[in-house]
C-alpha positions as CSV (number, residue, x, y, z in Angstrom):
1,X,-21.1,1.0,13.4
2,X,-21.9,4.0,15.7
3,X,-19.4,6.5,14.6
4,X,-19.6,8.5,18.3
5,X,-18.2,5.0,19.6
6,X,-15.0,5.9,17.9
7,X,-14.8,9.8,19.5
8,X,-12.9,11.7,20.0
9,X,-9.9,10.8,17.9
10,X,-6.8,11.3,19.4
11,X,-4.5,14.0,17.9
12,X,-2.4,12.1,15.9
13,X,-5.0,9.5,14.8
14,X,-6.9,13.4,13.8
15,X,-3.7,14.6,12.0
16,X,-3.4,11.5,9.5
17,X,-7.0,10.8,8.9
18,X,-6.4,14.7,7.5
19,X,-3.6,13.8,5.6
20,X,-5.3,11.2,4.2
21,X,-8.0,13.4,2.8
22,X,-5.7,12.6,-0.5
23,X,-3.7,9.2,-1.1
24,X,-0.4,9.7,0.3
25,X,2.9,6.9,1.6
26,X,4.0,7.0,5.0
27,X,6.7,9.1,5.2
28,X,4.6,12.3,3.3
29,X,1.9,11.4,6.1
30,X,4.4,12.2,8.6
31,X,5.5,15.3,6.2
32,X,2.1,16.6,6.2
33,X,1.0,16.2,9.5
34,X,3.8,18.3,11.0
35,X,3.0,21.3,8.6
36,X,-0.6,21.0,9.5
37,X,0.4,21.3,13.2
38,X,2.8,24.2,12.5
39,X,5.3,21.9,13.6
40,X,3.7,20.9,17.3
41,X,3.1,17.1,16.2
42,X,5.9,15.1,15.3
43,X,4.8,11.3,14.1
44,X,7.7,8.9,14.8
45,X,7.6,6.3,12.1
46,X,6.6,3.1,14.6
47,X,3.4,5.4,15.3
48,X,2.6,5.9,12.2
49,X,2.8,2.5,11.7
50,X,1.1,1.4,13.8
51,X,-1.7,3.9,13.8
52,X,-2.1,3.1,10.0
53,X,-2.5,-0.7,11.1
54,X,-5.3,0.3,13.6
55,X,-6.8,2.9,11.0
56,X,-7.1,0.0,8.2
57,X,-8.0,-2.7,10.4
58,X,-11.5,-0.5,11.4
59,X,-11.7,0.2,7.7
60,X,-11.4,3.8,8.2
61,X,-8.5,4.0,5.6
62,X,-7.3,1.6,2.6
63,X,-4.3,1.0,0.6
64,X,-4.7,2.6,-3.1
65,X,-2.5,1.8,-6.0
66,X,-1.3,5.2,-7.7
67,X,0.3,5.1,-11.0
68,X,3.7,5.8,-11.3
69,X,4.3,5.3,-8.1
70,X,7.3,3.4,-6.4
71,X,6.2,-0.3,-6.1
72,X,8.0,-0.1,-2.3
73,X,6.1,2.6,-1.1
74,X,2.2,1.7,0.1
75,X,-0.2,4.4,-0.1
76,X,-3.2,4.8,2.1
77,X,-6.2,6.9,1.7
78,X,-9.7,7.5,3.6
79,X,-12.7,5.3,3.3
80,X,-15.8,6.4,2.6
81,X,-16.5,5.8,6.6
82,X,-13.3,7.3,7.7
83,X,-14.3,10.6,5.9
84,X,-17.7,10.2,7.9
85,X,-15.6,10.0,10.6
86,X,-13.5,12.4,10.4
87,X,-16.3,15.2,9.5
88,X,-18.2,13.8,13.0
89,X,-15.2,14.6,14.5
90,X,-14.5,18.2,12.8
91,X,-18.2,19.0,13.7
92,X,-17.7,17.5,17.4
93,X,-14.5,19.9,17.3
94,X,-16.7,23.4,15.9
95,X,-19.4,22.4,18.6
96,X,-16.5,22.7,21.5
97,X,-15.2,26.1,20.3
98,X,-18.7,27.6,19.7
99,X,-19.7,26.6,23.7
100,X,-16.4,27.9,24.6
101,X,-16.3,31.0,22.5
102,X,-19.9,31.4,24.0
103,X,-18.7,31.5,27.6
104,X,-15.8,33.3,27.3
């Protein structure tokens, strides 16, 4: 799959793919991604939600068992092609601010 296709990632889809660069539950994904954002980015849960179904149905994140973990929570990390992903989009990110720093 062309990974430009999928560009550019919308902010919050950005902020848990992040997150996600270590195996975390739903509710520290929403944790995370509002300390990342210096508290600009505020998931509600039925986004998360439902941006984790879309996430895992284009295999760009997968549920992971973690020991000692609470049975009840499910905890989601990056696939090898999300973290391709993300770092196209990261790059595609550096590549705006160096044209804009440029002309500014």
């Amino acid at each position: 799959m062309n990974l430009n296709k999928l560009l550019p990632l919308s902010e919050t889809t950005f902020y848990i793919m992040l997150s996600l660069r270590e195996p975390l539950h739903g509710y520290a994904i929403m944790q995370n991604v509002e300390a990342l954002s210096n508290g600009k980015v505020r998931i509600a849960a039925g986004t998360l939600y439902g941006a984790i179904e879309n996430l895992t149905k284009q295999m760009m994140i997968k549920e992971v068992e973690v020991e000692n973990q609470d049975k009840r929570r499910r905890v989601y990390a990056l696939t090898s092609y999300g973290k391709k992903l993300l770092a196209s989009e990261i790059e595609r990110l550096k590549h705006l601010i160096a044209i804009s720093s440029d002309l500014l």
